[in-house]
C-alpha positions as CSV (number, residue, x, y, z in Angstrom):
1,X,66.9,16.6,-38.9
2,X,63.8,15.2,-37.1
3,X,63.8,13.6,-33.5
4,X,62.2,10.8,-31.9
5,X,59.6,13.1,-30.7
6,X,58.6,14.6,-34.0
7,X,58.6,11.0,-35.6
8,X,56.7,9.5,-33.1
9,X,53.9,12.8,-33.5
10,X,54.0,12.1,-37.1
11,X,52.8,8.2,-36.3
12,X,50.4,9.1,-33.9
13,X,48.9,11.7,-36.8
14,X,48.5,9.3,-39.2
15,X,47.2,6.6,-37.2
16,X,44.5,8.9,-36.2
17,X,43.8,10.0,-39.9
18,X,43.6,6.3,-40.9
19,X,41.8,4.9,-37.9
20,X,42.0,0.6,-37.8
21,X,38.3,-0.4,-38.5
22,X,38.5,1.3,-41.9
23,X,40.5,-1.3,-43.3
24,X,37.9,-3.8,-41.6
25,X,36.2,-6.0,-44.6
26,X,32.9,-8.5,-43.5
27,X,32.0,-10.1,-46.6
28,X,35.1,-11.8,-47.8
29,X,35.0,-15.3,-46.0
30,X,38.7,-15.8,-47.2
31,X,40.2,-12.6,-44.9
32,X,40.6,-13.9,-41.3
33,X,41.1,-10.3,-40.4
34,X,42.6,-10.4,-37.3
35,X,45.8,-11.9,-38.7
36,X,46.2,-9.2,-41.5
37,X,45.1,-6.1,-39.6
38,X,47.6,-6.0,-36.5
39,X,45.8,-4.5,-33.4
40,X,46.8,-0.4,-32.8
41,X,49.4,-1.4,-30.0
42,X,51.7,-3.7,-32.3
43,X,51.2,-1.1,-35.1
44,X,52.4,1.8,-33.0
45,X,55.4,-0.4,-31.7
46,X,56.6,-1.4,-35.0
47,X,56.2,2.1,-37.0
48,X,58.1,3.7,-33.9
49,X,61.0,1.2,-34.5
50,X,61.0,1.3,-38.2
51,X,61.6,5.5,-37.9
52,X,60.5,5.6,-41.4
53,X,61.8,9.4,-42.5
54,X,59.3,11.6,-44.5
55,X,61.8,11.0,-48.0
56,X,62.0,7.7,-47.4
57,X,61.8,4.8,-50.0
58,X,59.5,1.7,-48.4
59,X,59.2,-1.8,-49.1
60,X,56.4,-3.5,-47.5
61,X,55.8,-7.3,-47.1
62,X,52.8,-8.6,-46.2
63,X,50.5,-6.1,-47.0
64,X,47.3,-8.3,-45.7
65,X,43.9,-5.9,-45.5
66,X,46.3,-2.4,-45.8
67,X,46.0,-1.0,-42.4
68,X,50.1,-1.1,-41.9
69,X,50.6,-0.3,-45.8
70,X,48.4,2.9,-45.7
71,X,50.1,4.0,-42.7
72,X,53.9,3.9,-44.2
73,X,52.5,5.9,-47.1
74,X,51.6,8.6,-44.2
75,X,55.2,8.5,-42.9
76,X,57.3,7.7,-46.5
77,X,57.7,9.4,-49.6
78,X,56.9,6.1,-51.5
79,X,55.9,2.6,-50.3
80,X,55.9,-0.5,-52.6
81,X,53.6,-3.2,-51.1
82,X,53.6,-7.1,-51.5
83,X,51.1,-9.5,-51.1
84,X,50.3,-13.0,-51.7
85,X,47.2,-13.4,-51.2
86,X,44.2,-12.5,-53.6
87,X,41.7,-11.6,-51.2
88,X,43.6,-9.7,-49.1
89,X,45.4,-7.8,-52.3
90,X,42.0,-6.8,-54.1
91,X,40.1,-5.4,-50.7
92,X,43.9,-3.3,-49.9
93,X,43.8,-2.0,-53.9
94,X,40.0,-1.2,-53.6
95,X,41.0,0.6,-49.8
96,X,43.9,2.1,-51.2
97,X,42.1,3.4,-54.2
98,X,39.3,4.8,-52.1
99,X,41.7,6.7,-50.0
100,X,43.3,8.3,-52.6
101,X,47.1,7.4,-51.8
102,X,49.0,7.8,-54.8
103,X,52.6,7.1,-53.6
104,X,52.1,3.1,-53.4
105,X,52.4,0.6,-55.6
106,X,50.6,-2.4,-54.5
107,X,52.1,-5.9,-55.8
108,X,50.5,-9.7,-56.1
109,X,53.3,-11.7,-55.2
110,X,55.7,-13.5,-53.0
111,X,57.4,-11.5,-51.2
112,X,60.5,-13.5,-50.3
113,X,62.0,-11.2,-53.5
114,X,60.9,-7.9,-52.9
115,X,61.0,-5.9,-55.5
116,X,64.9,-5.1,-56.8
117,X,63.4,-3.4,-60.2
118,X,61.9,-0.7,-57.8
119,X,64.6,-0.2,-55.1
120,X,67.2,0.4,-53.5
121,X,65.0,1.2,-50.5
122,X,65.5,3.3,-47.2
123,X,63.3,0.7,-45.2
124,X,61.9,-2.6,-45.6
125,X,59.5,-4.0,-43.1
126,X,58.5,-7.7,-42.9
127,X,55.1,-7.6,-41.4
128,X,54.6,-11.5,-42.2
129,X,57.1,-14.2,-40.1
130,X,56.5,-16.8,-42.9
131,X,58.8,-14.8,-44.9
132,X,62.4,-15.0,-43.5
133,X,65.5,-12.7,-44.2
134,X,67.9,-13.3,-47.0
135,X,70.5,-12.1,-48.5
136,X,68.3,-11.3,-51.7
137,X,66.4,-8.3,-49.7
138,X,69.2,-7.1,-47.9
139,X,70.8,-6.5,-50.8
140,X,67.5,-4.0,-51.8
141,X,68.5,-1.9,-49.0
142,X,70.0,2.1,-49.7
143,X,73.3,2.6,-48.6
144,X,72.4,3.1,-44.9
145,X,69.3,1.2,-44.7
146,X,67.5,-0.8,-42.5
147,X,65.5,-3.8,-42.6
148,X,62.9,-4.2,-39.8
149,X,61.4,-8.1,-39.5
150,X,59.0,-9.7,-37.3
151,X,60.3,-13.3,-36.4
152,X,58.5,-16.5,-34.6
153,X,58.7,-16.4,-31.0
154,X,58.2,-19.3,-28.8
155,X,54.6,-19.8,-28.0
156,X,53.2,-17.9,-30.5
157,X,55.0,-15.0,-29.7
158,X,56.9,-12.1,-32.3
159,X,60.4,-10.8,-31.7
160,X,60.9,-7.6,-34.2
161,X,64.2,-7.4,-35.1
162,X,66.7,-4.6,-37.1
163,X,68.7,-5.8,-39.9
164,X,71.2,-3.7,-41.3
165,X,74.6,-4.0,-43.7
166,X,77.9,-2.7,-42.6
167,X,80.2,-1.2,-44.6
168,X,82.5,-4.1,-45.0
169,X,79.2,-6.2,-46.4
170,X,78.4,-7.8,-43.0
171,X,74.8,-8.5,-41.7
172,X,74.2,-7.2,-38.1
173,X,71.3,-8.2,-36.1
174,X,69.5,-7.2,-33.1
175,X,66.2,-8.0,-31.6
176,X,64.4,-4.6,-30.7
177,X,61.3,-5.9,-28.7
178,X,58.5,-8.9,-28.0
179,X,55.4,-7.6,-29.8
180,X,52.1,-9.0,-28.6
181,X,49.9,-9.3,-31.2
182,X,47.0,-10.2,-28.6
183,X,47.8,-7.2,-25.7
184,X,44.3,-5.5,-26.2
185,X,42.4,-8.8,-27.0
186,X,41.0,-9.5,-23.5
187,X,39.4,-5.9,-23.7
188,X,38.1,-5.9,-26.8
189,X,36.2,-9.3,-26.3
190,X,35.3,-7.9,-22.6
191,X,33.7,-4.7,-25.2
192,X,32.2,-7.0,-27.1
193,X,30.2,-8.7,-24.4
194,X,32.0,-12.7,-25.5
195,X,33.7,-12.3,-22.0
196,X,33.2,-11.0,-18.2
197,X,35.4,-9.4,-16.2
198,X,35.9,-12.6,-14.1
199,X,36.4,-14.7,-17.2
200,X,39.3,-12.2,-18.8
201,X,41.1,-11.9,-15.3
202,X,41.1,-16.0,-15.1
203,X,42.4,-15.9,-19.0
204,X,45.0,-13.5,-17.8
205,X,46.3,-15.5,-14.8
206,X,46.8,-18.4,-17.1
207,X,48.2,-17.3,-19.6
208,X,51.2,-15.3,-17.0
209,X,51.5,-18.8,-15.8
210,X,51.7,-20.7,-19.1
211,X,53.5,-18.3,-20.8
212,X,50.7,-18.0,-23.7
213,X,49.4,-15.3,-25.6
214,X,46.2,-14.6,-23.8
215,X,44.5,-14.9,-26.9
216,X,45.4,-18.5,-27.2
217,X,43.9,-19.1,-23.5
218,X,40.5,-17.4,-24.2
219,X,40.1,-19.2,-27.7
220,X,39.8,-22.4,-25.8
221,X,38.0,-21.0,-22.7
222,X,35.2,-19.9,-25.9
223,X,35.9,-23.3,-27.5
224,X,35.9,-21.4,-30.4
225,X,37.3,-22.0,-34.1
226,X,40.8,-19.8,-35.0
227,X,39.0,-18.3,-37.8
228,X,35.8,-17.4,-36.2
229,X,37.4,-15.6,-33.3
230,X,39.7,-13.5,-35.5
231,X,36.5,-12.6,-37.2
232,X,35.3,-11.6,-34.5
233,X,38.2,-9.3,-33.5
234,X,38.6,-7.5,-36.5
C-alpha cells in the first residue's frame, strides 16, 4: 500500500519529467495560456489532494494546453481527458502525441457529462470551475471513488473541494484548500523584468489589504489587457 510520502515522490518525479514550459504554445492567438496551464504550485497542490494511485482509472476535465493531463497519465494507469475547446484540444493531442503517452484518450467535448461509456473511474478531477458537480459524474465514480473539483471563490479565488458517495448513495463534501492560481505571479513578472522589486512589494500590500489575487492588482498597476498578460505568463 503506498503512503503519502511515496505519492507525493511520485508527483514530484513526474513533474520534473514533464517540466511546465513544455506545454507552452506562442503561435495560437486563441490559447490565453495562463488560464489553461496552472502555475507549478497549484499543480502540485491539487495532484497531492487528488492521491491518484498508480492503477488508477482518471477522468480529466478541462484538459486546456495538457500540462495537468500529462501529469495524471504519470501517476494513473489510464486518464480519459475532456476539452472544449478546439485550440486548446489540437496543441494537447499534438503534445500528447509527441510525448508518447499512450494511456490517454483525449476527448473534444463538454465536459459537464464525462465520459460514462469509458468509466466507472477511481478519480475525476475538475480542473475548470465553469463546470459544476452533478449527479451525472458522480455517478461515473468506482465503488470508493473520489471526485476532486475546483470551485469559484470570492474575488477570484479557487476552493478545491473532495466529493465522494457513501454507501447509502449520499454526496459528502468537504473543501480541502484555497488554491492561488497567481502565488508565483509577482516573481515571475519581477523575472521577467515587467516589474521591480518596489512595484511587486506595493502589488503585494494591496492585494493583503483588498483581499485580491495579486495578479488582479498588478494587471491594473501594468494597465494591461487580461489576455496579453496571461500571455505573457505562460
Amino acid at each position: 500500500m503506498e503512503d503519502h510520502r511515496q505519492y507525493k515522490t511520485r508527483v514530484t518525479k513526474a513533474m520534473r519529467a514533464l517540466p511546465r514550459d513544455h506545454f507552452i504554445e506562442m503561435s495560437d492567438s486563441s490559447l490565453v495560456l495562463g488560464r489553461s496551464i496552472p502555475p507549478t504550485n497549484a499543480v502540485s497542490e491539487i495532484l497531492e489532494h487528488a492521491d491518484v494511485g498508480a492503477d488508477s482509472k482518471v477522468l480529466h476535465i478541462g484538459t486546456g494546453a495538457g500540462y495537468v493531463t500529462a501529469l495524471l497519465s504519470k501517476l494513473a494507469a489510464q486518464v480519459i481527458s475532456i476539452e472544449n475547446n478546439p485550440s486548446n484540444a489540437r496543441f494537447a493531442q499534438a503534445r500528447f502525441n509527441q510525448l508518447g503517452l499512450a494511456n490517454l484518450i483525449l476527448r473534444e467535448q463538454d465536459g459537464c457529462d464525462g465520459a460514462p461509456d469509458l468509466g466507472p473511474f477511481d478519480r475525476i478531477l475538475i480542473s475548470s470551475p465553469k463546470v459544476k458537480t452533478s449527479a451525472t459524474l458522480l455517478q461515473q465514480l468506482a465503488t470508493g471513488g473520489v471526485l476532486i473539483a475546483l470551485e469559484s471563490g470570492e474575488n477570484g479565488t479557487h476552493i478545491l473541494t473532495r466529493y465522494e458517495v457513501s454507501e447509502l448513495g449520499a454526496t459528502l463534501r468537504r473543501e480541502l484548500a484555497m488554491v492561488d492560481f497567481s502565488r508565483d505571479t509577482g516573481m515571475t513578472l519581477l523575472d521577467m523584468g515587467m516589474v521591480d522589486q518596489v512595484m511587486l512589494s506595493e502589488a503585494r500590500r494591496i492585494a493583503r489589504y483588498k483581499k485580491l489575487p495579486i495578479i488582479n492588482v498588478l494587471r491594473d498597476k501594468l494597465n494591461m489587457e487580461d489576455t496579453v498578460l496571461y500571455r505573457r505568463l505562460a
